[in-house]
Residue, then its C-alpha position, 0 to 999 in steps of 0.5 A: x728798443x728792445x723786446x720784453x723777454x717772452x714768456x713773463x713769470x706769472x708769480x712776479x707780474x701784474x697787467x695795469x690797465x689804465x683809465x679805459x673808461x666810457x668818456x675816453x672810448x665811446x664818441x664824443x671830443x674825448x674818444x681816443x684813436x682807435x678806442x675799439x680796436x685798443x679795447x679788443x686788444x687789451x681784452x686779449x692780453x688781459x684774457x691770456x693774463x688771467x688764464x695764467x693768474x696774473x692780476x689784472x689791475x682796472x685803474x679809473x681816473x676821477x675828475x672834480x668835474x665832467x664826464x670823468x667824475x665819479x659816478x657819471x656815465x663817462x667815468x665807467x669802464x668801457x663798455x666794451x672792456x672785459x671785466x672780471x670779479x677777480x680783478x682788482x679795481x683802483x680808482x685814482x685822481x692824477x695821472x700816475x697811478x702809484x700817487x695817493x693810492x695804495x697800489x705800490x703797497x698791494x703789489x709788493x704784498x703780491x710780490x710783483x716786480x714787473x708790470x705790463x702796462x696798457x690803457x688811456x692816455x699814451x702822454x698822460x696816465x700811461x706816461x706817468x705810470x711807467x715813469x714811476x712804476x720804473x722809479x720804484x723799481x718795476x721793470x715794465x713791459x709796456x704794450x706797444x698797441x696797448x695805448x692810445x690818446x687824441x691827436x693833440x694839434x701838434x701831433x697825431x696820437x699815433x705819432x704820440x703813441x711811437x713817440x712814447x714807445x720810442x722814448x719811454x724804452x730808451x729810458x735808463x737812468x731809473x737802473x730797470x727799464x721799459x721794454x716793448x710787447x706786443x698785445x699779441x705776443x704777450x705770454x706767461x710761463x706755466x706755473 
């Protein structure tokens, strides 16, 4: 695995924070694995993105029903997640964050051609994204600490979190590939 090359151009990138929602981090059968700590981290890396004018992309799930359905309490963003009137919100309805929604369209307009990827499911909206944000020709950086999921019954989520860093960097049939960051590490060049 390696490495995403460090600093990243601000001019060509864009921070997707995927479905960091109420009902995926505060209690209950659908908090994911170190939802606090995952908040902080991202609040960091999403802090360091917009001191460099990098869009930061909050991206909401909607469910037809339960807690992640628009409007209900669960569907919020974290509490606890910085949130600023500058970014751009996205709400979407399947796990991979380009399906019916404009986003492939405002990045290009944008002119992004590399994303960082972090947020809520490791094996769900995070893997879909990153595989079709590759397939349309994004190189993605994916933040190593940057997601999170729920112990599945054959896996913890921590191992499905590696397992997803591991496999998801070692794709290279889509021609741009998926490298590692740390939330720490994360840094942007001067304009």
């Amino acid at each position: 695995m390696s490495p995403c090359p460090m600093p990243l151009d601000p001019r060509s990138t864009a921070v997707l924070v995927v479905d960091v929602q109420q009902a995926l981090c505060r209690g209950g059968c659908y908090e994911v694995f170190e939802a606090a700590a995952l908040v902080a981290r991202i609040n960091t890396l999403t802090q360091v993105a917009r001191a460099a004018g990098v869009p930061v992309v909050l991206v909401q799930h909607e469910a037809v029903s339960g807690p992640m359905r628009r409007g209900e309490p669960g569907w919020e963003l974290a509490s606890d997640l910085s949130v600023q009137p500058s970014d751009w919100r996205l709400h979407k309805a399947a796990s991979d964050c380009f399906q019916h929604t404009d986003l492939e369209q405002s990045l290009r307009a944008a002119g992004v051609r590399q994303l960082v990827v972090c947020g809520i499911q490791s094996d769900f909206c995070v893997d879909s994204t990153v595989r079709r944000a590759l397939a349309l020709g994004y190189e993605v950086c994916l933040v190593q600490d940057g997601h999170s999921t729920l112990d599945n019954g054959v896996l913890s989520a921590a191992q499905i979190s590696a397992h997803h860093n591991a496999t998801l960097c070692e794709l290279s049939s889509y021609g741009p590939r998926a490298r590692l960051v740390a939330a720490e590490a994360l840094r942007f060049a001067a304009a």
